[in-house]
Structures are given as C-alpha cells and as structure tokens.
C-alpha positions, 0 to 999 in steps of 0.5 A: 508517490506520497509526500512525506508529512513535515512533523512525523513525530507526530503524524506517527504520534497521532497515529500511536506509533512510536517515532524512530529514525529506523521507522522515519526512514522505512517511511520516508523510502516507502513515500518515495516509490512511485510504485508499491515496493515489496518489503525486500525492495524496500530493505534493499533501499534503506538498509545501503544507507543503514547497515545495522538494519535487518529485513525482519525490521523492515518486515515488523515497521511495515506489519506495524504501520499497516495496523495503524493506518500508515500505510495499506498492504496489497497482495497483487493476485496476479503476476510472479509476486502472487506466488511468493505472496509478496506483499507490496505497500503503499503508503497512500491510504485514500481510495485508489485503483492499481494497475498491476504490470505482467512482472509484478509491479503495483503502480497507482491508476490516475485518479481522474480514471479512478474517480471514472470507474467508481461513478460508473458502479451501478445504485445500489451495489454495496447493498446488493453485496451485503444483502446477497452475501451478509458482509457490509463492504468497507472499502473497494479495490480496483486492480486493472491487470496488464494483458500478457 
C-alpha cells in the first residue's frame, strides 16, 4: 500500500498529468490496495461510489498514469490473469520484488528481502547481459512464484 501524496493537483502536475476528481479517486483507490488490483477490480471499487464512471475510463486514467510515471503495470506471466493478459497495477514506482499467489494475486516481497536478493547478484551482471545480448537493462523485476 502507498500513502497518497497531500497536494495531488500537484504530484499529478509535476508529473503532466491533468487533475480530475475521477483521476483522484482511481488514484487514491489504487494507493489503497494492498495487493496490485486488475483494472476491473479497481472499476469494481471506485465506480460504487461513482456511478457515472465506466471501465473504459478506468482503463485510459490507468494507461495514462503508467505513461507518466504514476503508477507501473505488471503482467504476472503466471497464474489465471496470465491468460486474460490482466494486467495489474501498482502505484509504487521505487524498485520492488512481487511475490505472485497460485490464483493470480500480486502482493509486494518486503523490502528487506528484496534488498536481500538484489545484493546477492553477481558483479558484473547487467554488463554481462548488455554485452551478450546488446540490450542495456533499465530496470530489474523479481517475481517469486507461489508452488502449486
């Protein structure tokens, strides 16, 4: 779970993205989630209290905040949303591992375990995958599977 930021008008500002109250409260319902909610799940909570929201605007607030940095979309290749490819969404963007359950769900590792396994990379490896493969790694995604 994130805590939402005080002044959205701004972080959303700063950021180049248009405050609305429909985009505060797809927001603030995704800060909320303890796991990373599908785009349905999220519809699902918000749009109870707002009746005049669709799924599709859910959809494109989602689509929009992952292009601007809000928020990152993961696609668990693993359990029953792999299928459907549904996507799931977190709204924090520092580096992370995911642990993803047998029926789908997304849930965050604990940071100290995180920390844990990126110390235990060997010297040297993102230059080893960029002179093997020629693609210059950005970041690293780490998804512990849950046995079945």
């Amino acid at each position: 779970m994130m805590r939402v930021p005080e002044d959205l008008r701004t972080y959303f500002g700063i950021r180049g993205v248009r405050w609305t109250r429909r985009r505060e409260e797809i927001f603030a319902a995704l800060c909320a989630c303890a796991e990373h909610p599908t785009a349905e799940e999220l519809f699902q909570k918000v749009g109870v209290r707002d009746e005049g929201m669709s799924l599709a605007t859910v959809y494109s607030t989602l689509e929009l905040f992952t292009r601007r940095g809000l928020c990152r979309r993961i696609s668990p290749a693993h359990g029953p949303d792999r299928r459907s490819g549904g996507a799931r969404y977190d709204a924090d963007t520092t580096e992370h591992a995911h642990v993803v359950t047998a029926d789908g769900r997304v849930i965050d590792l604990p940071d100290d375990l995180g920390r844990e396994v990126l110390a235990h990379l060997p010297a040297g490896v993102l230059e080893a995958v960029r002179a093997r493969t020629g693609v210059r790694v950005g970041r690293i995604s780490i998804e512990f599977i849950e046995e079945v």
